[in-house]
NUKEMI-468700 format. One line per field, with one value per residue: residue number from 1; residue in three letters; x, y, z of N, C-alpha, C in turn. Coordinates in steps of 0.02 Angstrom, whole numbers, plus 50000, padded with zeros to 5 digits. Each point is the difference from the previous one (the first is absolute). Layout:
<sites>
i: (NUM; ...)
aa: (ALA; ...)
n.c1: (X; ...)
n.c2: (Y; ...)
n.c3: (Z; ...)
ca.c1: (X; ...)
ca.c2: (Y; ...)
ca.c3: (Z; ...)
c.c1: (X; ...)
c.c2: (Y; ...)
c.c3: (Z; ...)
</sites>
This chain:
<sites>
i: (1; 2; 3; 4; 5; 6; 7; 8; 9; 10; 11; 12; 13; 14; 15; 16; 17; 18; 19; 20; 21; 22; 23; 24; 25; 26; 27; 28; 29; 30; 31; 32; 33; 34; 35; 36; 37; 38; 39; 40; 41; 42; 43; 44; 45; 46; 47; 48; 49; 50; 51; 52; 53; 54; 55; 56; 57; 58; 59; 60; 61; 62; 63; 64; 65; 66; 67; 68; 69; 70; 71; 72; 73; 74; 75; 76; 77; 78; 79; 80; 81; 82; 83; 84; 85; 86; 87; 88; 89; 90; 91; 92; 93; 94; 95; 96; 97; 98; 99; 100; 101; 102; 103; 104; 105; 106; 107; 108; 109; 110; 111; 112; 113; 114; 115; 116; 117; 118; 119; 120; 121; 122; 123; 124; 125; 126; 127; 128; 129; 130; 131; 132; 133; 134; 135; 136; 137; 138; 139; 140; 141; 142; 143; 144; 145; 146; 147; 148; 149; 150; 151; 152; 153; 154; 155; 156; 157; 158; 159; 160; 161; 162; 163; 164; 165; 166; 167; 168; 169; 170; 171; 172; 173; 174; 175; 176; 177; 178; 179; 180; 181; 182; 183; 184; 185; 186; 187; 188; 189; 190; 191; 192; 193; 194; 195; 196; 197; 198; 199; 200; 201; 202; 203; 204; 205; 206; 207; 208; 209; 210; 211; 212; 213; 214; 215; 216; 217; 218; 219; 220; 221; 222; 223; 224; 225; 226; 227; 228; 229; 230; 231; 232; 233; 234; 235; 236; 237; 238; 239; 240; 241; 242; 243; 244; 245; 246; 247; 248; 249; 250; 251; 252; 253; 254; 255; 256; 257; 258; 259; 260; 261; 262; 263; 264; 265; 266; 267; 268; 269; 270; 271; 272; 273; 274; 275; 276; 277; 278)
aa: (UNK; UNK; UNK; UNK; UNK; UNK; UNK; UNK; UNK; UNK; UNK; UNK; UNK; UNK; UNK; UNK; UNK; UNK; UNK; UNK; UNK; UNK; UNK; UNK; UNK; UNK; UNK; UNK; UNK; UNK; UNK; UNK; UNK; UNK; UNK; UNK; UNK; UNK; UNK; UNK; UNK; UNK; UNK; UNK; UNK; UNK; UNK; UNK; UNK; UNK; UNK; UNK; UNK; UNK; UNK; UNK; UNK; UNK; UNK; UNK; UNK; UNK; UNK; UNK; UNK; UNK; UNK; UNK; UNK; UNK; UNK; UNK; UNK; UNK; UNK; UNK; UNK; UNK; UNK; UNK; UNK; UNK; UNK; UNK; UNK; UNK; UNK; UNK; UNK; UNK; UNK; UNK; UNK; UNK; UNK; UNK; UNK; UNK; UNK; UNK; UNK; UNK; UNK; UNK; UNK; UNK; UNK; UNK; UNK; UNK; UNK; UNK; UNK; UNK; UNK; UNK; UNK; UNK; UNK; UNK; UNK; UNK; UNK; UNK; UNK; UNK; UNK; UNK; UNK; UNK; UNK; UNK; UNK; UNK; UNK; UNK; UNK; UNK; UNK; UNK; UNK; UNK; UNK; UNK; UNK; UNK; UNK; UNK; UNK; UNK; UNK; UNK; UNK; UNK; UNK; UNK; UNK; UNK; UNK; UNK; UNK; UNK; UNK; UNK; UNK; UNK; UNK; UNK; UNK; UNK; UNK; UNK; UNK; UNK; UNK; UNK; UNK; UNK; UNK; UNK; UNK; UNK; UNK; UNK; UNK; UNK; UNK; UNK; UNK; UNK; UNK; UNK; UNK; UNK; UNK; UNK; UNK; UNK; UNK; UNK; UNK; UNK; UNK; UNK; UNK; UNK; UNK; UNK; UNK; UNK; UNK; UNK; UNK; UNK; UNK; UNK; UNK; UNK; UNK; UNK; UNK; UNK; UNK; UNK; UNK; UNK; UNK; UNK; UNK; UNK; UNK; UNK; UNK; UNK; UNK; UNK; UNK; UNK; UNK; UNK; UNK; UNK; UNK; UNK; UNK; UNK; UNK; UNK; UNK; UNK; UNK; UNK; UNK; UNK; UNK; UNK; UNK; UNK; UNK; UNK; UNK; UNK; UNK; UNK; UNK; UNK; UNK; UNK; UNK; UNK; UNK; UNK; UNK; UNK; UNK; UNK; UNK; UNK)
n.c1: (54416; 50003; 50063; 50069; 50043; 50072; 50049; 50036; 50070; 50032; 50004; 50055; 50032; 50023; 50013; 50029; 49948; 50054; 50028; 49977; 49961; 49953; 49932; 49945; 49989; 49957; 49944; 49995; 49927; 49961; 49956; 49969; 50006; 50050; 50050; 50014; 50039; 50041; 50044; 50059; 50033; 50025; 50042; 50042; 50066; 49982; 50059; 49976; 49965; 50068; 50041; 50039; 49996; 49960; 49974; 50074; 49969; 50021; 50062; 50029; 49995; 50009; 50073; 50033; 49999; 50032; 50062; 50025; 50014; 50045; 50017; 50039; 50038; 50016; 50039; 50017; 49994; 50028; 49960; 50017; 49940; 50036; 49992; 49988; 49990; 49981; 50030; 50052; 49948; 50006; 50065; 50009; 50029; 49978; 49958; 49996; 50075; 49941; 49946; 50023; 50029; 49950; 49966; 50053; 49972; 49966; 50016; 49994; 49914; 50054; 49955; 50001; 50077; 49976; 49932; 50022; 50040; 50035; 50046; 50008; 50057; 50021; 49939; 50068; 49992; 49977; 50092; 50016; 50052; 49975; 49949; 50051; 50056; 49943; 49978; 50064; 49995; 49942; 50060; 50038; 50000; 49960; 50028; 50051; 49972; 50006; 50048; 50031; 49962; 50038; 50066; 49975; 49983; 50063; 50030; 49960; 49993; 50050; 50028; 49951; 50028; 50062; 49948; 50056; 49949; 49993; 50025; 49964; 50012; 50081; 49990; 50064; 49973; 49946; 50020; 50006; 49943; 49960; 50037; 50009; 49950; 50024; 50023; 50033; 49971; 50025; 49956; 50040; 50002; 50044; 50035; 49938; 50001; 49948; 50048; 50027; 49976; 49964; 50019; 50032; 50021; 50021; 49981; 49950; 50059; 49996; 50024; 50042; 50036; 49984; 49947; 50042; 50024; 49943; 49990; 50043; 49972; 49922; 50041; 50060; 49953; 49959; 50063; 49995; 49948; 50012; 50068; 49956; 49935; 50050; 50064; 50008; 49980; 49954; 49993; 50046; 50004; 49947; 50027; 50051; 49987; 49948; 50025; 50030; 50009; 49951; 50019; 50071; 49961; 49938; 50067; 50012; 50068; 50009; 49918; 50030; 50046; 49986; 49956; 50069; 50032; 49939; 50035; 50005; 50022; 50051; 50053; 49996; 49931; 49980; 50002; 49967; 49952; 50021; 50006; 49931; 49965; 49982)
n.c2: (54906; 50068; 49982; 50046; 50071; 50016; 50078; 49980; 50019; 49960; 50053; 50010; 50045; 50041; 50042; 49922; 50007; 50006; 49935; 49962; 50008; 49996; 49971; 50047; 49992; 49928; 50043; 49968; 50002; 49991; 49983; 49997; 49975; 50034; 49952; 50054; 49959; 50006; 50048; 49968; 50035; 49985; 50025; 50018; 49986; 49929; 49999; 50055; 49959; 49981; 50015; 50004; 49996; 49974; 50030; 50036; 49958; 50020; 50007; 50047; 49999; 49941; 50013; 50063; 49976; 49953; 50053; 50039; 49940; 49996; 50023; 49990; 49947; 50049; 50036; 49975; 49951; 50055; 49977; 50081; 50039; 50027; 50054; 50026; 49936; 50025; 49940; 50059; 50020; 50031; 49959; 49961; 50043; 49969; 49984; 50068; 50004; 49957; 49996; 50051; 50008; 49985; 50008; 50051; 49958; 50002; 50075; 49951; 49968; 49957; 49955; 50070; 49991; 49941; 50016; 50064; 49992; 50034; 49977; 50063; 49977; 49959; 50025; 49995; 49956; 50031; 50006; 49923; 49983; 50038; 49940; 49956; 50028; 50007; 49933; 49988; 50037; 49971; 49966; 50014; 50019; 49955; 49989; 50040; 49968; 49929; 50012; 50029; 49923; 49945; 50026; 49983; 49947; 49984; 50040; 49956; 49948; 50006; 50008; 49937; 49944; 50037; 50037; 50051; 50039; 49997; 49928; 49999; 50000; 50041; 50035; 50065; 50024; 50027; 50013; 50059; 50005; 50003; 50043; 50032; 49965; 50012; 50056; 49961; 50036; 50053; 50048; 50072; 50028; 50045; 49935; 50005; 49945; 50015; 50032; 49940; 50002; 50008; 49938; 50010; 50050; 49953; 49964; 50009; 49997; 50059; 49979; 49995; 50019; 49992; 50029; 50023; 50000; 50009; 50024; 50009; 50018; 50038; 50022; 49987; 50021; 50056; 50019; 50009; 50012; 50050; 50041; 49980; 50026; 50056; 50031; 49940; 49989; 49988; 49928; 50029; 49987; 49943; 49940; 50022; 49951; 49937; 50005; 50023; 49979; 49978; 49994; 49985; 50064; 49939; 49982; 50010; 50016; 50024; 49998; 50035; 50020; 49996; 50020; 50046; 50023; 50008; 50055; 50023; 50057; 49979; 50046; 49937; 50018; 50054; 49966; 49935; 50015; 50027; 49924; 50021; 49942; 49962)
n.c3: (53960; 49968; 50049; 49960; 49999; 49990; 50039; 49963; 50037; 49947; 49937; 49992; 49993; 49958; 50046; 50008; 50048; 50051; 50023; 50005; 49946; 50032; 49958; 50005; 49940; 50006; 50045; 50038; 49947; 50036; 49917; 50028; 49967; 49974; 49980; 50027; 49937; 50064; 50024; 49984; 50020; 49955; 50018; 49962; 50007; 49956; 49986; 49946; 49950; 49964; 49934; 50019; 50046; 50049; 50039; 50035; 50044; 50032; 50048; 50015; 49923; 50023; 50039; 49978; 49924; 50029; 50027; 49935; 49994; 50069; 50005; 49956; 49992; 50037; 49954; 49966; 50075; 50029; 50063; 50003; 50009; 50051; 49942; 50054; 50023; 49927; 50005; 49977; 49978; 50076; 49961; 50033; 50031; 50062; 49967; 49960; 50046; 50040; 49946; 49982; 50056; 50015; 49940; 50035; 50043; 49953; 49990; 50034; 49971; 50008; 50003; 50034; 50026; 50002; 50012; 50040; 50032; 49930; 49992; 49997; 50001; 50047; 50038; 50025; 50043; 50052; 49985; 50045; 49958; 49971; 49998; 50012; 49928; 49974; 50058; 50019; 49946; 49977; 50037; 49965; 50068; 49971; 50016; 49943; 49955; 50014; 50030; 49960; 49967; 50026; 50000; 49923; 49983; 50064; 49983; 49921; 50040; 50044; 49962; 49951; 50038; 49995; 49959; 50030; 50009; 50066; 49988; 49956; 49949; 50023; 49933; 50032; 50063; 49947; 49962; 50031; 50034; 49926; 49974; 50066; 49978; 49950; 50012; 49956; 49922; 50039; 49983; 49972; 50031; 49943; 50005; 49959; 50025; 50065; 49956; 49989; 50061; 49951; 50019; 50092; 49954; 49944; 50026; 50043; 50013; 50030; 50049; 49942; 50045; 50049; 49962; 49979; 50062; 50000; 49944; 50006; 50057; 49995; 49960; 50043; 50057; 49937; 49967; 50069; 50017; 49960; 50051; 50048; 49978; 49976; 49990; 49955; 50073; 49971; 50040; 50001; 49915; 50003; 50069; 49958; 49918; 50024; 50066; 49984; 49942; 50032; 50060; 49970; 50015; 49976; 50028; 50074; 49982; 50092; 49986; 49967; 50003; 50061; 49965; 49968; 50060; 50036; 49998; 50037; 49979; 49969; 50045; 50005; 49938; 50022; 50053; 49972; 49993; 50048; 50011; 50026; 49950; 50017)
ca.c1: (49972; 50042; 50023; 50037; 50044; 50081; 50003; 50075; 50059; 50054; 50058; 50028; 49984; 50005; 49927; 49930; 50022; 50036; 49973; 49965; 49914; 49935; 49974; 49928; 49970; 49941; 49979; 49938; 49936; 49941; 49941; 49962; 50022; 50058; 50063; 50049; 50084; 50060; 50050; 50075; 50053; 50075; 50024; 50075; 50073; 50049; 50053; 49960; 50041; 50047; 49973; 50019; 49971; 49945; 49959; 50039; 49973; 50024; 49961; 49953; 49965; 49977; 49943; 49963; 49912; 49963; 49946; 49921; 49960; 49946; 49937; 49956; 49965; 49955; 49934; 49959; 50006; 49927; 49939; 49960; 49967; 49985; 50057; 50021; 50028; 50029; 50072; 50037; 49968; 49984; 50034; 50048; 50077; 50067; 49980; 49984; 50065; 49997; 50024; 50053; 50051; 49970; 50031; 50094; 50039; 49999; 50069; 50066; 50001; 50018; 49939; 49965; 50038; 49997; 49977; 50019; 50067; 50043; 50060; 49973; 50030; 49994; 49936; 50001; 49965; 50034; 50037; 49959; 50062; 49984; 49935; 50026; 50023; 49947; 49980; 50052; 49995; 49936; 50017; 50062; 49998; 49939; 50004; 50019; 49955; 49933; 49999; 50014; 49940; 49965; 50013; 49955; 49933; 49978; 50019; 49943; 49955; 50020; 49987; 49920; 49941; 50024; 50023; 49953; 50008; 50040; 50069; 50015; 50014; 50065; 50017; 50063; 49997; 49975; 50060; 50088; 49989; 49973; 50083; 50014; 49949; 50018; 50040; 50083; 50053; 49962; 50046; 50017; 49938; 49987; 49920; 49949; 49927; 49942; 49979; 50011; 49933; 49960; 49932; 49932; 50006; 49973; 49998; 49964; 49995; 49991; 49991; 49971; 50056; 50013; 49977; 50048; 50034; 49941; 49985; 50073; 49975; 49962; 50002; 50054; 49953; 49944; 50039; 50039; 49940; 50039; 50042; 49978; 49950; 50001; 50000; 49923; 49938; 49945; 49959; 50038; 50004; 49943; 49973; 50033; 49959; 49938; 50024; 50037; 49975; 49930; 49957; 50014; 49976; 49923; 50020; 50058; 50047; 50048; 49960; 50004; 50074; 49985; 49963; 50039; 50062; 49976; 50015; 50024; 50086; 50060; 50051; 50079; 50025; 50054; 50105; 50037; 50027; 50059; 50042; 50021; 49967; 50034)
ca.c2: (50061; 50043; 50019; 50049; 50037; 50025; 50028; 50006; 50068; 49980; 50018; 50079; 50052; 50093; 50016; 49941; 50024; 49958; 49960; 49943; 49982; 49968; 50072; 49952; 50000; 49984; 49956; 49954; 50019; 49965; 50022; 49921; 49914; 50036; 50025; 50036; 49988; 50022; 49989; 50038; 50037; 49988; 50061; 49987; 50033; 49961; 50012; 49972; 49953; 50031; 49983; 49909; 49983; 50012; 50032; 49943; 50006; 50013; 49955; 50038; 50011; 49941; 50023; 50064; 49975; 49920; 50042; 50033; 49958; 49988; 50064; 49983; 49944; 50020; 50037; 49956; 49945; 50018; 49984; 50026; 50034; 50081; 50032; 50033; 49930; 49912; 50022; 50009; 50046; 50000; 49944; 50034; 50017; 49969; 49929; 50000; 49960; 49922; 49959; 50029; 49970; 49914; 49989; 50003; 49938; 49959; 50000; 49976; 49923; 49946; 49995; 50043; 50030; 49943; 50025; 50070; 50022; 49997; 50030; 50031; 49979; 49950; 49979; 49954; 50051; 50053; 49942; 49988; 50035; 50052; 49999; 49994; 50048; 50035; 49988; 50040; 50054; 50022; 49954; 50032; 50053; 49980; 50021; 50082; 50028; 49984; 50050; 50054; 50051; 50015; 50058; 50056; 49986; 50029; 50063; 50048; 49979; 50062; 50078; 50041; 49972; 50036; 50081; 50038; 50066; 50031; 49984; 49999; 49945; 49950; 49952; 49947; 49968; 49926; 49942; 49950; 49951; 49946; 49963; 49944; 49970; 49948; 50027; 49965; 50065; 50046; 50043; 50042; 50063; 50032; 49963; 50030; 49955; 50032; 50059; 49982; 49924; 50016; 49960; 50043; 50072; 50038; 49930; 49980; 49952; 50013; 49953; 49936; 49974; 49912; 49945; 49940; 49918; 49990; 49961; 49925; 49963; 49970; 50000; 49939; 49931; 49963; 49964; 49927; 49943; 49988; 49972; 49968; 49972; 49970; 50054; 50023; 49961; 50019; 50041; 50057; 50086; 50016; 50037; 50065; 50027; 50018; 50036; 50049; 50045; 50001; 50045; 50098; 50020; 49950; 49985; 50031; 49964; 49949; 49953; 49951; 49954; 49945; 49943; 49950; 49936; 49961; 50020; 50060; 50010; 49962; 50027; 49970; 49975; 50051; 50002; 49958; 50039; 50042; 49979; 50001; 49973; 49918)
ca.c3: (50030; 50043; 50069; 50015; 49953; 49996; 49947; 50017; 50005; 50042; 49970; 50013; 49958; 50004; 50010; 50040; 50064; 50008; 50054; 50016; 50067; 49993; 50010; 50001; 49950; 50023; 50050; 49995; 50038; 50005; 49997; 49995; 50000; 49985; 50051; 49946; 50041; 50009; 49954; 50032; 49953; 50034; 49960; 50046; 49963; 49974; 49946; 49941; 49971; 49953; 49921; 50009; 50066; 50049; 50050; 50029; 50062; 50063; 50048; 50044; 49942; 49993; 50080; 50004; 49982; 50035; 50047; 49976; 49959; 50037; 50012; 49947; 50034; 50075; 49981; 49941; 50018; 50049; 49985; 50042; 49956; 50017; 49999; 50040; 50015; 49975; 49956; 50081; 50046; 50050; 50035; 50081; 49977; 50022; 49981; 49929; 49973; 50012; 49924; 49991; 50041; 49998; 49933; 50000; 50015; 49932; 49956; 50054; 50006; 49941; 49984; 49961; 49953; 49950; 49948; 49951; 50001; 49964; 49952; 49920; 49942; 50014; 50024; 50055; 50081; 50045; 50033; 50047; 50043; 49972; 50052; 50078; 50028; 49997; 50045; 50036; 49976; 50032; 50055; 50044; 50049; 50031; 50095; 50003; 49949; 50052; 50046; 49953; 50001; 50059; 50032; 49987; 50044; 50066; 49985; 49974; 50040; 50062; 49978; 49997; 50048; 50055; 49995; 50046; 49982; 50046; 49986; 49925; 49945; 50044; 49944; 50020; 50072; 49979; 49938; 50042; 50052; 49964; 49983; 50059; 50022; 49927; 49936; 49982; 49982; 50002; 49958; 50046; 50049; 49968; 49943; 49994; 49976; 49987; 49986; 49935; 49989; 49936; 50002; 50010; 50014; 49943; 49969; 50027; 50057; 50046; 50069; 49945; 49938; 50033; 49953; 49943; 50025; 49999; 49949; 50009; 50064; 49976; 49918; 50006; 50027; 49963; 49941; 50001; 49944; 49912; 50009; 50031; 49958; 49941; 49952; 49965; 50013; 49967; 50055; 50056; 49971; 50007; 50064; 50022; 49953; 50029; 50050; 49984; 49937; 49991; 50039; 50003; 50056; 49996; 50075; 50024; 49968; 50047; 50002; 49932; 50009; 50033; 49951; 49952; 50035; 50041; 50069; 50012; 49965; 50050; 49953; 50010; 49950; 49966; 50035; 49966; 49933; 50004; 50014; 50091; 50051; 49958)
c.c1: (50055; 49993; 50003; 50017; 50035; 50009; 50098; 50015; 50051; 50087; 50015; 49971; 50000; 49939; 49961; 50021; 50036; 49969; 49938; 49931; 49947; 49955; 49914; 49986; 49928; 49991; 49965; 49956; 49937; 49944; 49954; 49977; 50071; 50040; 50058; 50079; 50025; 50054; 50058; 50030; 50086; 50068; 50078; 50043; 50040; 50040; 49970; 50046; 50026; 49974; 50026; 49999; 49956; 50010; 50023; 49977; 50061; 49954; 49947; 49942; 49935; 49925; 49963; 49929; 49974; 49950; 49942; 49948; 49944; 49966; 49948; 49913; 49961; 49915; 49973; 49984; 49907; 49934; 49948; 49977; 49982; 50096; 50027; 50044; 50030; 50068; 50043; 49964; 49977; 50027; 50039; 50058; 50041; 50006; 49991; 50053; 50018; 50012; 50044; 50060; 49990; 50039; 50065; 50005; 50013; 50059; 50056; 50006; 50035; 49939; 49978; 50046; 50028; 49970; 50001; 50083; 50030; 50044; 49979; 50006; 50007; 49956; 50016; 49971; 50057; 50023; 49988; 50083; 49975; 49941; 50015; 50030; 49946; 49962; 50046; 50001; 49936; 49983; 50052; 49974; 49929; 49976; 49985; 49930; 49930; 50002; 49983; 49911; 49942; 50012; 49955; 49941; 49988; 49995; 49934; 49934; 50003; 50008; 49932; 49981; 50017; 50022; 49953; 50022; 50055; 50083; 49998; 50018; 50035; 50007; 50080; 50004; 49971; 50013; 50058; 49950; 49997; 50071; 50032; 49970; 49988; 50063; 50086; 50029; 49976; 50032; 50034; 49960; 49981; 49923; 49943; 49959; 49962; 49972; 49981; 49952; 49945; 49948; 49964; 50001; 49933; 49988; 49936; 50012; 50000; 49980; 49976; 50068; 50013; 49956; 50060; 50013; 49951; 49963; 50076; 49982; 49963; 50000; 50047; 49969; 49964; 50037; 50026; 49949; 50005; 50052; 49995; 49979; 50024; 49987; 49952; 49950; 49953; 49932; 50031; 49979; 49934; 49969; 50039; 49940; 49947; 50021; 50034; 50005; 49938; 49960; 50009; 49983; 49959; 50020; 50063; 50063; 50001; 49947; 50019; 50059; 49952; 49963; 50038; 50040; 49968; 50018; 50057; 50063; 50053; 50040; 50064; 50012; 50032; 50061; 50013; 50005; 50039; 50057; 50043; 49982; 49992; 49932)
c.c2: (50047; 50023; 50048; 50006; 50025; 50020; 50002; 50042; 49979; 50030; 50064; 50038; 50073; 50013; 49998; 50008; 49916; 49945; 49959; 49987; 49984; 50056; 49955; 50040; 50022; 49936; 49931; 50009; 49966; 50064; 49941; 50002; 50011; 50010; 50046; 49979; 50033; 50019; 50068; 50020; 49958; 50028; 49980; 50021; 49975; 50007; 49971; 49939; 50051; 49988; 49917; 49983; 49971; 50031; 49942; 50034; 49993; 49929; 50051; 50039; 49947; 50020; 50032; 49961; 49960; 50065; 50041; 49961; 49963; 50079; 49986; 49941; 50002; 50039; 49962; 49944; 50015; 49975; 50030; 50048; 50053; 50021; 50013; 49948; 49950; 50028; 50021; 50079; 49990; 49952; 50073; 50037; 49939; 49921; 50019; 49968; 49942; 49984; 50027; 49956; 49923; 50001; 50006; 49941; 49946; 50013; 49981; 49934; 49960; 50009; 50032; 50043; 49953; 50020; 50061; 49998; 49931; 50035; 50018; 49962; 49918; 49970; 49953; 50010; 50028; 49936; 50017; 50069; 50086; 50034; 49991; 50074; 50073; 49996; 50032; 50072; 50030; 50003; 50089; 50065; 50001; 50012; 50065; 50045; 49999; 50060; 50073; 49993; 50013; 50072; 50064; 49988; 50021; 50054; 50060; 49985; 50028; 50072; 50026; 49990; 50026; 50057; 50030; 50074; 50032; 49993; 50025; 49933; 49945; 49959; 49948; 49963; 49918; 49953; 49982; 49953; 49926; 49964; 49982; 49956; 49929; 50001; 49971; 50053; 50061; 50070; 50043; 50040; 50039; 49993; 50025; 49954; 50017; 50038; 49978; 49927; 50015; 49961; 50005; 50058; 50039; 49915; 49953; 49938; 50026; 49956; 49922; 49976; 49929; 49957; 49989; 49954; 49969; 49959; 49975; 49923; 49956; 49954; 49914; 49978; 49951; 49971; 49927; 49952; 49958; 49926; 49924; 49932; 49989; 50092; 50015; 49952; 50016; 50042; 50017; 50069; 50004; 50046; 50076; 50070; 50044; 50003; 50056; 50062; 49987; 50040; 50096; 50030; 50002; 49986; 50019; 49948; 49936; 49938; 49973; 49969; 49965; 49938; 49968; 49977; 49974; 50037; 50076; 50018; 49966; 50040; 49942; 49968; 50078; 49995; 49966; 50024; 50054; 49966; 50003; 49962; 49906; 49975)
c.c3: (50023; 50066; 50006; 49960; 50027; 49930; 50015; 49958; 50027; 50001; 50047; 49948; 50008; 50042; 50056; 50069; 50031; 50039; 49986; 50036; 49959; 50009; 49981; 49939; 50007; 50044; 49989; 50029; 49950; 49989; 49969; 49926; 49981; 50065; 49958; 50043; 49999; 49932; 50029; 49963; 50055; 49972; 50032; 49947; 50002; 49960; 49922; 49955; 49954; 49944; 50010; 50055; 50016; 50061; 50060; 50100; 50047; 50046; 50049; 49957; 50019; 50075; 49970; 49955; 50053; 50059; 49997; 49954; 50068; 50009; 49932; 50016; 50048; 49968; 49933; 50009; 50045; 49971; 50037; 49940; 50017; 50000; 50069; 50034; 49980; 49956; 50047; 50031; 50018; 50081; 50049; 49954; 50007; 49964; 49920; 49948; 49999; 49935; 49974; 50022; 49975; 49919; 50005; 50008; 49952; 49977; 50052; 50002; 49927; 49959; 49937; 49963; 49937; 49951; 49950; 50003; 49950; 49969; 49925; 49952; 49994; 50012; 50074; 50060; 50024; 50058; 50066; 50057; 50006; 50044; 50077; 50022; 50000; 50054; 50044; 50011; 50051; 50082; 50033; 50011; 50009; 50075; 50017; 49980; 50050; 50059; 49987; 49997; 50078; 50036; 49963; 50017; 50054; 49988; 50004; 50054; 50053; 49976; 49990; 50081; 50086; 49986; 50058; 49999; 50022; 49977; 49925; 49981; 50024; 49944; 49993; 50025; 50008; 49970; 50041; 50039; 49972; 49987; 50047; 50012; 49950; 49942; 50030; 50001; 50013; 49957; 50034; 50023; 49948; 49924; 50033; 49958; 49996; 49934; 49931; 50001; 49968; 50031; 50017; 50048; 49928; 49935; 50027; 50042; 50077; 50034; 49976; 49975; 50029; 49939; 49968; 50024; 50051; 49955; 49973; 50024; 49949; 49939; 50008; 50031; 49976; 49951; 50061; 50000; 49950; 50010; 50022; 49948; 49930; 49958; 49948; 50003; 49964; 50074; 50041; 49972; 50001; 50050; 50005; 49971; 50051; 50065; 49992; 49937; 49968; 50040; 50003; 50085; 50040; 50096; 49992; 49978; 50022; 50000; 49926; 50007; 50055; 49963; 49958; 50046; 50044; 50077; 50006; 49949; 50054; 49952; 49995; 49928; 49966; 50027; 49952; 49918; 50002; 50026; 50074; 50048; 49964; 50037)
</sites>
């Protein structure tokens, strides 16, 4: 019986607008006795195979599908039957990056890089010296980065949530406070951050930008399950299946992650995947 449909785009090319995403095709919906599936479009800009070649992936090539393939999964997995909910419409801002994030973690596990990562030519795995120094890699200034996003986060959350007429914006005024307040490195006076934050000035994250490391949170919590139980448990991906990319927007996120871990987000498995925390 057909599920779903995907439609891939995976090459560069003249033309083709740049970057990486997911997109809804068709919904899933219910006219009795007829369920009509889902189906995605997944699109990205991978370096094409040569006349003698193949079509050679990057490691961050690798993130970039494992991430929009969960957006994928989120919406062709759904078992809800009103467009407006099921799939990833209608999920929170701040929780729609959970499978997303959740799938990156695959391209980091042995495991799973056992199975796709080889040498073109040789066919050997991806040496274990190579993978340690790739773990390292993913590991350094980790600390830096984590902050960096917290300081925009504070940032966009006090700026929407303490504007007052009278003072104006205090758009400087405000970023220096947030950077005394978290920030290692700070820049010179003369920089002009603000002016150049897209996300959410002209990007729709307005007073949303704390969902990325938000759904960080969420996404290494529910992968340490995995970790736990067993990477490719069979009923782990189940319960993720039907808690999580089954229900789409049918209940609020935070009641669904509660049903697959059994209890509130704990951020101390993202320290540890950033290597801050043992």
């Amino acid at each position: 019986r057909l599920r779903a449909g995907i439609y891939l785009d995976l090459y560069a090319r003249r033309g083709k607008r740049g970057g990486a995403w997911m997109d809804v095709c068709r919904s899933r919906f219910r006219d009795a006795p007829d369920t009509q599936p889902p189906v995605a479009f997944l699109t990205c800009n991978f370096a094409p195979p040569g006349r003698a070649a193949p079509a050679l992936l990057t490691h961050d090539d690798v993130q970039t599908l494992f991430h929009e393939m969960g957006h994928v999964l989120h919406h062709l997995l759904t078992e809800v039957d009103l467009p407006g909910v099921g799939g990833i419409d209608g999920v929170e801002w701040d929780a729609v990056e959970l499978p997303s994030q959740f799938m990156e973690n695959f391209a980091w596990q042995r495991e799973a890089l056992d199975l796709i990562a080889r040498h073109c030519q040789t066919h050997q795995p991806l040496p274990a010296e190579l993978y340690q120094r790739m773990l390292d890699a993913r590991h350094f200034h980790a600390g830096l980065h984590l902050l960096r996003q917290l300081e925009f986060a504070l940032y966009d959350l006090r700026l929407h949530a303490e504007y007052d007429v009278a003072r104006g914006p205090r758009t400087l005024e405000l970023l220096a406070e947030v950077r005394r307040s978290v920030a290692v490195l700070t820049p010179p006076a003369w920089q002009r951050f603000p002016q150049a934050f897209t996300h959410i000035f002209a990007g729709g994250y307005a007073a949303g930008y704390y969902g990325y490391l938000w759904a960080e949170v969420l996404a290494a919590d529910a992968f340490a399950r995995f970790a736990e139980e067993g990477v490719f448990n069979a009923a782990t991906g189940a319960a993720f299946r039907r808690e999580i990319l089954a229900v789409g927007a049918s209940r609020p996120a935070l009641e669904s992650f509660r049903a697959f871990r059994g209890r509130d987000p704990d951020p101390l498995p993202l320290l540890r995947s950033y290597g801050l925390a043992t």
